[in-house]
C-alpha positions as CSV (number, residue, x, y, z in Angstrom):
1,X,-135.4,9.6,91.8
2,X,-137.6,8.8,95.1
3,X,-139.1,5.2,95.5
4,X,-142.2,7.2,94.9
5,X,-141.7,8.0,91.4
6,X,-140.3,4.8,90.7
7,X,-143.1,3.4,92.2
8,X,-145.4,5.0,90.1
9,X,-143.7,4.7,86.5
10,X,-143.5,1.0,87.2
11,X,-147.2,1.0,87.6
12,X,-148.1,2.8,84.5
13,X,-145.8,0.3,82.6
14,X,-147.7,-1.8,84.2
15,X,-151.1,-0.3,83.2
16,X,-149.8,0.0,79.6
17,X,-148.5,-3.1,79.3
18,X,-152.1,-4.7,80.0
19,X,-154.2,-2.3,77.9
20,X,-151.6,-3.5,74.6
21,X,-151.7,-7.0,75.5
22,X,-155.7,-7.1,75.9
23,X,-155.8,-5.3,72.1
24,X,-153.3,-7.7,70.9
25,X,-155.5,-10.6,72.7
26,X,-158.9,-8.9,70.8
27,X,-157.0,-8.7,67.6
28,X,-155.0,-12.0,68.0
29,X,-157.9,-14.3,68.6
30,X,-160.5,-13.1,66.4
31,X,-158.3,-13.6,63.5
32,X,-157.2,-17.1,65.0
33,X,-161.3,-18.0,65.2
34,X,-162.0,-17.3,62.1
35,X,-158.8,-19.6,60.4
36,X,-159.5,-21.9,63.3
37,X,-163.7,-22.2,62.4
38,X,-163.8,-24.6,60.2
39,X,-161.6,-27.0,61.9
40,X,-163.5,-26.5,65.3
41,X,-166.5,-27.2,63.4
42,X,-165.4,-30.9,61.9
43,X,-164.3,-31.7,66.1
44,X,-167.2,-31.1,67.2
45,X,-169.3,-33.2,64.2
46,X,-166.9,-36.1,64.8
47,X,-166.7,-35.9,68.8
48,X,-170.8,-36.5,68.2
49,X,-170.3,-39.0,66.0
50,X,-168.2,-40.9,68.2
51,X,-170.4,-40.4,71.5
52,X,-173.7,-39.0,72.8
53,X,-173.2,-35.2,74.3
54,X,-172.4,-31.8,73.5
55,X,-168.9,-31.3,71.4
56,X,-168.1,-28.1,74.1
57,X,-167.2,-28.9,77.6
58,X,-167.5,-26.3,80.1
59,X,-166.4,-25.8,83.4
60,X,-165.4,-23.6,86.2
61,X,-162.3,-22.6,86.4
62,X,-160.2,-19.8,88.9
63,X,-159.3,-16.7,87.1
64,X,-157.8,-13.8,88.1
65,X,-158.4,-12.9,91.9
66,X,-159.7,-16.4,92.2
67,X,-163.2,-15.4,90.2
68,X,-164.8,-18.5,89.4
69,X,-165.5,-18.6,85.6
70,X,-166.9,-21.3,83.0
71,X,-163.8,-22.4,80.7
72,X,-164.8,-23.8,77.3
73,X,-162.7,-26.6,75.6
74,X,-163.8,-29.3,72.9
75,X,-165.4,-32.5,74.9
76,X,-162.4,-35.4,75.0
77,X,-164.1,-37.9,77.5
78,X,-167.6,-39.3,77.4
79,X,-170.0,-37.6,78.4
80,X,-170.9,-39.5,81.9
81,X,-166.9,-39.3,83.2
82,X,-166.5,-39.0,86.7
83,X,-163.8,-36.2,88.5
84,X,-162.6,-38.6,91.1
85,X,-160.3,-39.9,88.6
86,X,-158.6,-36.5,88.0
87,X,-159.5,-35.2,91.8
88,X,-156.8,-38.0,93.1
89,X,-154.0,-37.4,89.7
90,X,-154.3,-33.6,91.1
91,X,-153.5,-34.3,94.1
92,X,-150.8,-37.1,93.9
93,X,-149.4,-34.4,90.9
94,X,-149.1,-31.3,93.5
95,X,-147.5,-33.5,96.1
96,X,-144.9,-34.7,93.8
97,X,-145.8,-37.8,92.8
98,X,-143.0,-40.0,90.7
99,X,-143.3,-42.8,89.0
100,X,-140.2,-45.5,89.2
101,X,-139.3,-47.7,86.1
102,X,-137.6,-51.3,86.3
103,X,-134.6,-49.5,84.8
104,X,-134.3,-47.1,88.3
105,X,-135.6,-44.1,86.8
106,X,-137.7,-41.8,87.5
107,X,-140.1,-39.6,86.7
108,X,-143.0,-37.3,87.2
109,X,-146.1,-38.5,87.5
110,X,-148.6,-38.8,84.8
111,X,-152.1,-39.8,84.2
112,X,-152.0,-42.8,81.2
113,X,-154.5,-44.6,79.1
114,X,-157.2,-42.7,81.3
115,X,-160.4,-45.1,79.8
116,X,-162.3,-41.8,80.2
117,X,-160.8,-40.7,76.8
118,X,-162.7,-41.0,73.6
119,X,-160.1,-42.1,70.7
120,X,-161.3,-38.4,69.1
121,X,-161.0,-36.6,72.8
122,X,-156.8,-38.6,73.1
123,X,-156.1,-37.4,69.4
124,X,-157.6,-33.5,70.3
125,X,-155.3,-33.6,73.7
126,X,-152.4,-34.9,72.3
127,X,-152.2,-31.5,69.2
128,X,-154.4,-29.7,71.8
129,X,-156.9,-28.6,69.5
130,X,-159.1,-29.3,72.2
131,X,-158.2,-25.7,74.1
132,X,-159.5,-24.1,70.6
133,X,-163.0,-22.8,72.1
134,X,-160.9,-20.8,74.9
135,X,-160.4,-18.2,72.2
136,X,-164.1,-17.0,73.0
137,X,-162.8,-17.0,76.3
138,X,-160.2,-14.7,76.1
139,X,-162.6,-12.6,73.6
140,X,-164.9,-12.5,76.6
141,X,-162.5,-10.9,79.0
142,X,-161.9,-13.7,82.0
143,X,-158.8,-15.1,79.8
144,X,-155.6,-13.6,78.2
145,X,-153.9,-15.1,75.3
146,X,-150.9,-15.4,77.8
147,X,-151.1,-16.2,81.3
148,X,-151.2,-19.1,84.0
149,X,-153.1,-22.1,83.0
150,X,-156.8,-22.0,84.6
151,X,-157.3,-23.9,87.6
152,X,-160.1,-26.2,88.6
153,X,-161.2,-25.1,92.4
154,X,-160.4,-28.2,93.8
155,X,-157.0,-27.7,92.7
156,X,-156.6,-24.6,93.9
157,X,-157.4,-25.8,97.2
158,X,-154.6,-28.2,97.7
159,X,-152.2,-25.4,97.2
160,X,-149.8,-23.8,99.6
161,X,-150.0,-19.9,100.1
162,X,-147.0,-19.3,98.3
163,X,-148.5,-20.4,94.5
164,X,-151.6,-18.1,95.4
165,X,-149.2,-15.5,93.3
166,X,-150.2,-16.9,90.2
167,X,-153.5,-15.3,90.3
168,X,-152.7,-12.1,90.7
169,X,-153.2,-12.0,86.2
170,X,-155.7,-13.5,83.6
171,X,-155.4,-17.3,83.5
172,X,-153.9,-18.4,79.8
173,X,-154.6,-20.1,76.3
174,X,-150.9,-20.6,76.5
175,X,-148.0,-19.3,78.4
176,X,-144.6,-19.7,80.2
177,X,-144.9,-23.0,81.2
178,X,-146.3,-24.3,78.0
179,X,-143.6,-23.4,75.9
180,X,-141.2,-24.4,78.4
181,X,-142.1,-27.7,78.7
182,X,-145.2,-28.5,79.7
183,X,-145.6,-32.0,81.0
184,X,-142.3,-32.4,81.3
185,X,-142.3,-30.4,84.1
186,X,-143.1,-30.5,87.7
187,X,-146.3,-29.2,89.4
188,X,-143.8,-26.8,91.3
189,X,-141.6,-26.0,88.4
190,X,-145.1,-25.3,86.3
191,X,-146.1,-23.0,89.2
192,X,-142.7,-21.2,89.7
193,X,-143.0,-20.3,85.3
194,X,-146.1,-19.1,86.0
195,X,-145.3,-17.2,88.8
196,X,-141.9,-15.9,86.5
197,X,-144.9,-14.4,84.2
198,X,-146.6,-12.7,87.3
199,X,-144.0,-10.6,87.9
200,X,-141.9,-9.9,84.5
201,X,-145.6,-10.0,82.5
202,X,-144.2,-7.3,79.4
203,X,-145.5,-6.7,75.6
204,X,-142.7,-8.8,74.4
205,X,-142.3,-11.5,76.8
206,X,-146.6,-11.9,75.1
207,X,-145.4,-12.1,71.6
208,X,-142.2,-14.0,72.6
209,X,-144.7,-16.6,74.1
210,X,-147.5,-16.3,71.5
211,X,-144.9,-16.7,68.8
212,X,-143.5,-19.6,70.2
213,X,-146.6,-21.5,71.1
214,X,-147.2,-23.0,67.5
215,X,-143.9,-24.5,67.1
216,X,-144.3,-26.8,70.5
217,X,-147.7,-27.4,69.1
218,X,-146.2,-28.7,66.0
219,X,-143.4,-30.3,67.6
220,X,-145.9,-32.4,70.6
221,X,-143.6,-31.1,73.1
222,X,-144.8,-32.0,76.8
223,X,-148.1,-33.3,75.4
224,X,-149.4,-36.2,77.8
């Protein structure tokens, strides 16, 4: 068989593996909304209770190609939180920041007892019921189900040309590096996972992942 043909079955593969997985994200998340509602709906009551705002954050995010679009998650800081905070995490986080304990040890870099956090907003982080309202998202079109977490723009432009890779696909509700896990990874060993998705993306590498996603949502695995 000539590289040609080759060429061209991988990409209908290719093709047909991304029309199944949007169905499959259509499907997936409209029934996950509707057994989801009611819980979104008693967030959003008690993250207005707790401060003055909107329950729903929004913000820009890079999606596929780099096109800016407006992610949605459930409001877990007050409403008046700066970036800086998270701007200068970002960027000690990509340059592989550790943190050393009295013990010797070491360990990634993470951002703790961030005062920006409503007591709601650390409880909603830590189960992440707070990524709930990206299931519009994904029944919108910019996200998949599975994929590369979004990135903020300023993240994006700390990065070196190699992780631009990751978005060559849909960012993700959840993916590769989420069930793998998480925070206990690196920033490059987060990017290399997402990059493994990029280029072995199948039908059941999805449902592997989709499958596997409530379990280390049940278990807290990696949660900050």
């Amino acid at each position: 068989m000539s590289a040609e043909a080759t060429a061209e079955i991988l990409e209908r593969q290719r093709a047909l593996t991304l029309v199944v997985c949007r169905i499959l994200d259509l499907l997936i998340a409209s029934a996950a909304l509707i057994l989801c509602a009611p819980i979104i709906a008693v967030a959003c009551v008690l993250i207005r209770l707790e401060s003055p705002g909107p329950a729903i954050f929004a913000q820009r995010r890079l999606g596929r190609d780099r096109r800016l679009f407006t992610v949605h998650k459930l409001r877990t800081m007050s409403n008046s939180a700066s970036p800086a905070v998270h701007r200068e995490y970002i960027d000690q986080l990509i340059n592989g920041a550790e943190e050393t304990h009295s013990d010797g040890s070491r360990e990634l870099y993470k951002l703790t007892n961030d005062e920006r956090v409503t007591r709601v907003g650390r409880f909603l982080r830590r189960t992440s019921l707070d990524e709930l309202p990206q299931l519009f998202d994904v029944l919108r079109g910019p996200m998949s189900l599975v994929g590369p977490r979004p990135v903020i723009p300023y993240e994006a432009d700390l990065y070196p040309s190699e992780y631009d890779r990751r978005f060559a696909v849909k960012p993700g509700l959840t993916g590769l590096w989420q069930v793998s896990g998480r925070n206990e990874c690196s920033y490059r060993e987060m990017v290399a996972l997402d990059i493994s998705w990029v280029e072995r993306q199948s039908i059941w590498g999805y449902l592997a992942i989709v499958a596997r996603t409530p379990w280390v949502l049940l278990r807290s695995r990696g949660v900050a």
